[in-house]
C-alpha positions in Angstrom: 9.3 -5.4 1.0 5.7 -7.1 1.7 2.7 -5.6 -0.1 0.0 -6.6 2.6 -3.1 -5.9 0.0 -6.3 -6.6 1.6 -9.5 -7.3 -0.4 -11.4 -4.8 1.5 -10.7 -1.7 -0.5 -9.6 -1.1 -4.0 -6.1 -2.6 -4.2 -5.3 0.9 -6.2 -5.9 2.9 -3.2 -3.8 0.8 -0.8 -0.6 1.1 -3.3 -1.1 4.6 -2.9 -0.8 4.6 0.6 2.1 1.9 0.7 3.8 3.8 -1.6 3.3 7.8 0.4 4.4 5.5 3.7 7.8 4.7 1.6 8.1 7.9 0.7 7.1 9.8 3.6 9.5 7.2 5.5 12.9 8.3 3.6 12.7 4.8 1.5 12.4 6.6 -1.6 14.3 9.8 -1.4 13.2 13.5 -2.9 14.2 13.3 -6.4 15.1 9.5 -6.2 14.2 7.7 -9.0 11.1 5.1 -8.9 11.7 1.4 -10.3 9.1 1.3 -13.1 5.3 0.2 -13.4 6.1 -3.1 -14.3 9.2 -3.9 -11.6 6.5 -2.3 -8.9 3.6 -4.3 -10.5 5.5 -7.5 -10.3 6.6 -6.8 -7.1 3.4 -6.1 -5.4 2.2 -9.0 -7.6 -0.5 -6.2 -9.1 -1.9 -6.1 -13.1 0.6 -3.4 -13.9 -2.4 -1.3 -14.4 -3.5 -1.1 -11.4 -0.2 -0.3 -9.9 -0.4 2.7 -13.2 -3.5 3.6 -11.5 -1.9 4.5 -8.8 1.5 6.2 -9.6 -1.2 9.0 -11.8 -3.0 9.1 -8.6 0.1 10.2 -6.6 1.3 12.1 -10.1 -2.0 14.2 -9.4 -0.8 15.0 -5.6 2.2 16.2 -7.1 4.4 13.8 -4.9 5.7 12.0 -8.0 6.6 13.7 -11.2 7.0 12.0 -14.5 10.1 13.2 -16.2 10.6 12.2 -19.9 13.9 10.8 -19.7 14.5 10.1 -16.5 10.9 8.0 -15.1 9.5 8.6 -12.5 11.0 10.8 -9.7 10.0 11.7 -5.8 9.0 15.0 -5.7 11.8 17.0 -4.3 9.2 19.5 -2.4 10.3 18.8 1.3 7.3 20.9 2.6 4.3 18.6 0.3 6.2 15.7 1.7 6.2 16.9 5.3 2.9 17.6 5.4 1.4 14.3 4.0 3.8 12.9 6.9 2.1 14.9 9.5 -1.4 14.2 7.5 -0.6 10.5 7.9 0.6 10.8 11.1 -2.6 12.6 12.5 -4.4 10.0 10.9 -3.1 6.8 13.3 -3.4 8.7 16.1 -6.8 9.8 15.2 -7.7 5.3 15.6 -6.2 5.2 18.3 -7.9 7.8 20.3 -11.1 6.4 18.5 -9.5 2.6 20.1 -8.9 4.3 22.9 -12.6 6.0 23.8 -13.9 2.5 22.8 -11.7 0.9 25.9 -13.1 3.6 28.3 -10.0 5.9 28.6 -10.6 9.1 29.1 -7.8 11.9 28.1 -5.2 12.2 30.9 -5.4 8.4 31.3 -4.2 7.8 27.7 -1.4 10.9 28.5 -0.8 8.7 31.5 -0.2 5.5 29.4 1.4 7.0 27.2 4.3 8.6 29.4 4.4 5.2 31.1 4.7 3.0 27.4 7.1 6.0 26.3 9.5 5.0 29.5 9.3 1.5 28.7 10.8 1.8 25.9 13.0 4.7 26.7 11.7 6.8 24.2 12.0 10.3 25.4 9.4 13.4 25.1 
């Protein structure tokens, strides 16, 4: 998986975000065990500290849970994860609406591209 870190914002805050999408996304399962600090670290190529910065950030949002023998685990609360899906979610479409305004679109012509992008790729609503 590519770790596409920018240098624009602390790099802790954008492996927390990489790491709800995974989770949000069904690539790490509820209850499914998380490779450890280091494997993630060397992955991302981050200082493992960093990357320790932030699974206790996620730790705090309660969508990771540290369990003595056992790592760390997904949270197996369906709803907490369901909701920072449809947080996240709200979020892109939030930009582009922003994107959108900036073009000149006003609200039923973005409906009306939408529709029209939606048949294209035979996506149904």
């Amino acid at each position: 998986m590519a770790w596409d870190l920018k240098s624009d914002r602390p790099i802790y805050a954008q492996l927390v975000e990489i790491l709800q999408r995974q989770i949000v996304s069904g690539h790490y399962s509820p209850g499914e065990r998380l490779p450890s600090v280091r494997e993630l670290a060397e992955e991302a190529a981050v200082n493992p500290n960093t990357m320790q910065k932030a699974f206790a950030e996620l730790e705090r949002g309660g969508l990771i849970q540290t369990q003595r023998t056992n790592g760390r685990t997904v949270t197996e609360n369906q709803e907490l994860i369901e909701e920072l899906r449809r947080k996240l979610a709200k979020q892109h479409v939030g930009v582009f609406l922003d994107k959108m305004q900036a073009l000149g679109y006003t609200v039923p012509a973005i409906e009306g591209l939408l529709e029209e992008t939606l048949r294209e790729r035979e996506v149904s609503i």
